[in-house]
C-alpha positions as CSV (number, residue, x, y, z in Angstrom):
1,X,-0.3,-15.0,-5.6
2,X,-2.0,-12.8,-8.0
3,X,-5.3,-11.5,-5.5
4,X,-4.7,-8.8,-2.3
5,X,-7.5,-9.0,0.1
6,X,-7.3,-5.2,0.1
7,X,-7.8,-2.9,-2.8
8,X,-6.0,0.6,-1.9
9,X,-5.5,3.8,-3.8
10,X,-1.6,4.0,-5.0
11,X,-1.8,0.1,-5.2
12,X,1.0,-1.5,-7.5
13,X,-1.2,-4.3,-9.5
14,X,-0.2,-2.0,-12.5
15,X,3.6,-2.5,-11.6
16,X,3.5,-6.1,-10.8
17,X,1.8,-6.9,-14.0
18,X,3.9,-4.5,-16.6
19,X,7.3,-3.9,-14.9
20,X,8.1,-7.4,-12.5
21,X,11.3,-7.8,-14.6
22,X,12.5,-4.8,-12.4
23,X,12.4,-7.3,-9.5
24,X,15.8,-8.4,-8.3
25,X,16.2,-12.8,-8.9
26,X,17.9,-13.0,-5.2
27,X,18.0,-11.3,-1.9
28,X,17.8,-11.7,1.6
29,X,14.8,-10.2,3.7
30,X,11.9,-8.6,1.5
31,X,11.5,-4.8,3.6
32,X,8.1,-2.4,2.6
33,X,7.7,0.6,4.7
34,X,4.7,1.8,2.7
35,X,2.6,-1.2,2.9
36,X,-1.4,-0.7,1.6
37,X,-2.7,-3.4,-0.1
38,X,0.7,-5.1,-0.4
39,X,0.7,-6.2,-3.9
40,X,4.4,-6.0,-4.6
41,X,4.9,-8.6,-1.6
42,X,2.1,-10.9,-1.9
43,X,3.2,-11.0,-5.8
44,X,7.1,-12.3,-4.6
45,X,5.9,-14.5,-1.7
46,X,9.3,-13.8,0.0
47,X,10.8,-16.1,2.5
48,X,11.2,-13.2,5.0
49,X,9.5,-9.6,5.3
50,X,9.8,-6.7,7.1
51,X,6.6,-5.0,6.8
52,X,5.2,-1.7,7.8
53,X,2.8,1.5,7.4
54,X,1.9,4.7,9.6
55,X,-2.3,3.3,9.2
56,X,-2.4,1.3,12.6
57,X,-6.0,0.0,11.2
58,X,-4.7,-1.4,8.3
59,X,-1.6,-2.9,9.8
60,X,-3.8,-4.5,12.4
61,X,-6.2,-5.5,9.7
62,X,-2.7,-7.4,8.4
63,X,-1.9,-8.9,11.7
64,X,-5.4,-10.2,12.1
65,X,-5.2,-12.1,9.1
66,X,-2.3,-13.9,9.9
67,X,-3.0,-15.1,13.2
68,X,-6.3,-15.6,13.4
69,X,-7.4,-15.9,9.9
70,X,-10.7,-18.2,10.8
71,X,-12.2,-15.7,12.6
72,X,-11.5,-12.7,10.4
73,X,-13.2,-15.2,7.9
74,X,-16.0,-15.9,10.1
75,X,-16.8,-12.3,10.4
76,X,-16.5,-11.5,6.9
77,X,-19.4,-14.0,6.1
78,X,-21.3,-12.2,8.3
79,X,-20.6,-8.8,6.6
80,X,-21.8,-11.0,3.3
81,X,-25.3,-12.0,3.8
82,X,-26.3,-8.5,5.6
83,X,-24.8,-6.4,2.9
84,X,-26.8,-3.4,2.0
85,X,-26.7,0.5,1.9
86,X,-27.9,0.9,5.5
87,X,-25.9,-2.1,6.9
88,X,-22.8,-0.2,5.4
89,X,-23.3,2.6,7.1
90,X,-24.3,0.7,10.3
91,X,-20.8,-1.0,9.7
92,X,-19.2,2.1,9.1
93,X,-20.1,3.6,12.3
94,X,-19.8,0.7,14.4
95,X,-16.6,0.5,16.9
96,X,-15.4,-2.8,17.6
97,X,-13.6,-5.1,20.3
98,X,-11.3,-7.4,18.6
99,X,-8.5,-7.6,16.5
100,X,-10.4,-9.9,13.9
101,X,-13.7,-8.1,14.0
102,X,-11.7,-4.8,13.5
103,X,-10.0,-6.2,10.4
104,X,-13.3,-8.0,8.9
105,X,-15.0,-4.4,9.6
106,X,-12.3,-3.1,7.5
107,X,-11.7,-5.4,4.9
108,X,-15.6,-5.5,4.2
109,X,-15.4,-1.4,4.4
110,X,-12.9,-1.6,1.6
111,X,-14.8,-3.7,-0.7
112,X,-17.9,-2.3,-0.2
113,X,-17.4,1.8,-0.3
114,X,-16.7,3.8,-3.2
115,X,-13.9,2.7,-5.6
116,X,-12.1,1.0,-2.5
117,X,-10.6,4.5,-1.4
118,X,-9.6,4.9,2.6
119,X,-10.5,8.1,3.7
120,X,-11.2,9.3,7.4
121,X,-11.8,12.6,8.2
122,X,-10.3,15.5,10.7
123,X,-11.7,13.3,14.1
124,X,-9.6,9.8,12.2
125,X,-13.3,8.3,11.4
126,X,-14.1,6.1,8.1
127,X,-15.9,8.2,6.1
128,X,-15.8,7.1,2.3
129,X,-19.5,6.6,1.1
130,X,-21.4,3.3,-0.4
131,X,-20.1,2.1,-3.1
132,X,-22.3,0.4,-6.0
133,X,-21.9,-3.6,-5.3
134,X,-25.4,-4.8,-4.2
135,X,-23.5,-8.6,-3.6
136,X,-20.2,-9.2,-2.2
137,X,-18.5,-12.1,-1.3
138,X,-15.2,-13.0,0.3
139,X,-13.5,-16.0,-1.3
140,X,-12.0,-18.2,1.9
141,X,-9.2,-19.6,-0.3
142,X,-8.2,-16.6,-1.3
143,X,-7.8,-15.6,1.9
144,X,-6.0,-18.7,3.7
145,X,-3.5,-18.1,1.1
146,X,-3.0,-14.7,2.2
147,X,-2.8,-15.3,5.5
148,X,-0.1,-18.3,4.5
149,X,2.3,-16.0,2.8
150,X,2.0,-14.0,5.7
151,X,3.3,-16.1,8.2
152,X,7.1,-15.4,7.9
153,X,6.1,-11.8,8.0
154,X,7.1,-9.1,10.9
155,X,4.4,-6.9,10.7
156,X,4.4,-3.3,12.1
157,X,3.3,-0.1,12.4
158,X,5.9,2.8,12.5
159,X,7.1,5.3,10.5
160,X,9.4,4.7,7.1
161,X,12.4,5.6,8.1
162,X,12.7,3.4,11.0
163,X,11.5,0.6,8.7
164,X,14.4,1.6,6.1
165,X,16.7,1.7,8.3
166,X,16.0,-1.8,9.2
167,X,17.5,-2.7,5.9
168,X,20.7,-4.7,6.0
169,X,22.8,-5.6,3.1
170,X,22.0,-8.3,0.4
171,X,17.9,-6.9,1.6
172,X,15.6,-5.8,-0.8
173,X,13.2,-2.6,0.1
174,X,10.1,-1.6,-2.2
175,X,9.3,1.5,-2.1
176,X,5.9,3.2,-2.7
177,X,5.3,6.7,-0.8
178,X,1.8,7.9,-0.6
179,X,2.7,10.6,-2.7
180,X,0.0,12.9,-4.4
181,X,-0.3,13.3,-7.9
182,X,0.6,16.6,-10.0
183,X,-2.1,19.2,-12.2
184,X,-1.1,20.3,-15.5
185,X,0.8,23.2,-13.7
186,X,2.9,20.6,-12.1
187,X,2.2,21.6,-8.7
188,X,1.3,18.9,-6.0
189,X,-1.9,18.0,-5.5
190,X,-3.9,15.1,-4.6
191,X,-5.5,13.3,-1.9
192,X,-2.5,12.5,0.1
193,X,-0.8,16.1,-0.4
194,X,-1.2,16.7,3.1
195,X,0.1,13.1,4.6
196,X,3.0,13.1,2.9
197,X,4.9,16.7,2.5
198,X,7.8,17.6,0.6
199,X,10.0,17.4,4.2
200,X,8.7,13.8,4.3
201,X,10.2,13.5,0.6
202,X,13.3,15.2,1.9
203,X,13.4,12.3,4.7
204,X,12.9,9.7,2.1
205,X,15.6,10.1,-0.7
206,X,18.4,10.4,2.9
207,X,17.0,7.3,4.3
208,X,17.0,5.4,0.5
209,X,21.0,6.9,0.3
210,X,22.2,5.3,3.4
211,X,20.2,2.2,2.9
212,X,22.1,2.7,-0.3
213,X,25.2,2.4,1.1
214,X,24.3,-0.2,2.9
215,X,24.3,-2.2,-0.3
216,X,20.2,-2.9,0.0
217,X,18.7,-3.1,-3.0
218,X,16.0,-0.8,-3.6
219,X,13.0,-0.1,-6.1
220,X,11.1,2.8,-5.5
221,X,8.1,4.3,-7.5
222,X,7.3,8.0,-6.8
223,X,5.4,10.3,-8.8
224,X,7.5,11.9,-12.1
225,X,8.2,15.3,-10.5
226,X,11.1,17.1,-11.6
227,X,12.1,18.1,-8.2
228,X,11.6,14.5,-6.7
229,X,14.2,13.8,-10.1
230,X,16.5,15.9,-8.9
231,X,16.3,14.9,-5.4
232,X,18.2,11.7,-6.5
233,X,20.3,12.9,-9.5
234,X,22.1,15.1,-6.9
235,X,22.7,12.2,-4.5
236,X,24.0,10.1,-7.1
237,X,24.0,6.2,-7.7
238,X,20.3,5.6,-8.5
239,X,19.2,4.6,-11.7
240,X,16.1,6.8,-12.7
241,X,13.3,5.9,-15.2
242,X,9.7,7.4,-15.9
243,X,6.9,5.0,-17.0
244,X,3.7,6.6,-18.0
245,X,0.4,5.0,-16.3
246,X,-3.1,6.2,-15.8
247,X,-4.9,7.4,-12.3
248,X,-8.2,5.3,-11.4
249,X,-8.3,6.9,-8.2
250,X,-10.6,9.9,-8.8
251,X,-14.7,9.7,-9.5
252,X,-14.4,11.4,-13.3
253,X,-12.9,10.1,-16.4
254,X,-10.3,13.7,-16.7
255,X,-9.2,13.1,-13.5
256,X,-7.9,9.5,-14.9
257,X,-5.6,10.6,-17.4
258,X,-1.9,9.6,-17.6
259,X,0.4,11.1,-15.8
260,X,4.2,10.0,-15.3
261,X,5.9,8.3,-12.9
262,X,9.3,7.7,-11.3
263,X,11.2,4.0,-10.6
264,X,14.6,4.6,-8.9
265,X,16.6,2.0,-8.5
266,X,20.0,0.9,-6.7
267,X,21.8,-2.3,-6.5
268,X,19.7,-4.3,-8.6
């Protein structure tokens, strides 16, 4: 399927649509430790998945969807016909009960606020402002579907590594790190810098070599830094390639310009 119920900053709509010949034609289980708005996976429809992220709310929001779709549904039609600025903020400040009114809150957060970014601030509260839709709607379809190719899915939240190392051979693990993305001095910067730190880099590239050797095969994209390069030039037995793509995250058209970034690859 084509449509994610979630937009999310980082998402892979870009790769799926320009660089799906990268996808391996066979494998076994279908493993991504850095989940968001899971375009990669809803793209392949795989048989099996392992997924995961650190964001309890959005895996929740994932596990709500494909138990108790009707409901999540149900609540999102609500969302609907009282859309407005104050009902978003209402929304947005609201706490809720249930696993399904927790994922429609979310779901109708992320179509609703500015550019579809999740933000929270320093106490973990939502705090991305309005965005400029004065209609949505939520497409039930689109959304049964969703929660169909989700049904073979183990869904969890954890940290990467433990998901990588889940791995077995003949598996297949994308790869997409919140990574931040690099000034014209190439220094790291970005609105993930601090979520994701060069030690968590460090902890990536070991976990990616022994899942390596565990004959997985493995697609990673990672922002075009030459010191994440040489991080897996001087393990060895990656294939490494830079594609050039443009940034729609920030708010200004200079803060969209290209910038490069990294595929590795093993045992495709």
């Amino acid at each position: 399927m084509s449509n994610t119920f979630l937009k999310w900053a980082g998402g892979k709509r870009w790769f799926v649509n320009r660089e799906n010949q990268r996808f391996p034609d066979e494998y076994n289980r279908y493993v991504e430790p850095f989940l968001g708005s899971g375009a990669v996976f809803f793209y392949l429809e795989p048989q099996e998945a392992i997924l995961s992220d650190i964001n309890n709310e959005l895996i929740n929001a994932y596990i709500a969807v494909r138990d108790d779709v009707e409901s999540v549904y149900r609540n999102l039609r609500k969302h609907a016909r009282s859309h407005c600025r104050e009902y978003f903020y209402q929304v947005r400040d609201r706490r809720t009960r249930t696993l399904a009114t927790a994922a429609a809150r979310m779901i109708y957060l992320n179509k609703s606020c500015f550019n579809g970014i999740y933000r929270v601030n320093r106490q973990g509260k939502f705090n991305v402002p309005y965005g400029t839709r004065e209609e949505i709607n939520f497409e039930y379809e689109s959304l049964i579907e969703s929660s169909n190719v989700l049904q073979n899915a183990q869904i969890m939240c954890q940290d990467f590594e433990s998901t990588i190392d889940m791995a077995q051979e003949g598996d297949f693990i994308f790869c997409d790190p919140p990574y931040a993305v690099i000034d014209e001095e190439n220094r790291f910067v970005g609105y993930n810098a601090d979520v994701f730190s060069w030690k968590d880099q460090i902890r990536l590239a070991n976990a990616l070599e022994r899942a390596k050797n565990r004959n997985v095969k493995i697609i990673m994209t990672n922002v075009g830094h030459k010191d994440v390069r040489k991080l897996y030039e001087n393990i060895g037995g990656f294939t490494l390639d830079t594609v050039q793509r443009r940034c729609f995250i920030s708010g200004t058209a200079d803060g969209r310009r290209a910038y490069q970034e990294l595929i590795v690859s093993a045992n495709i």
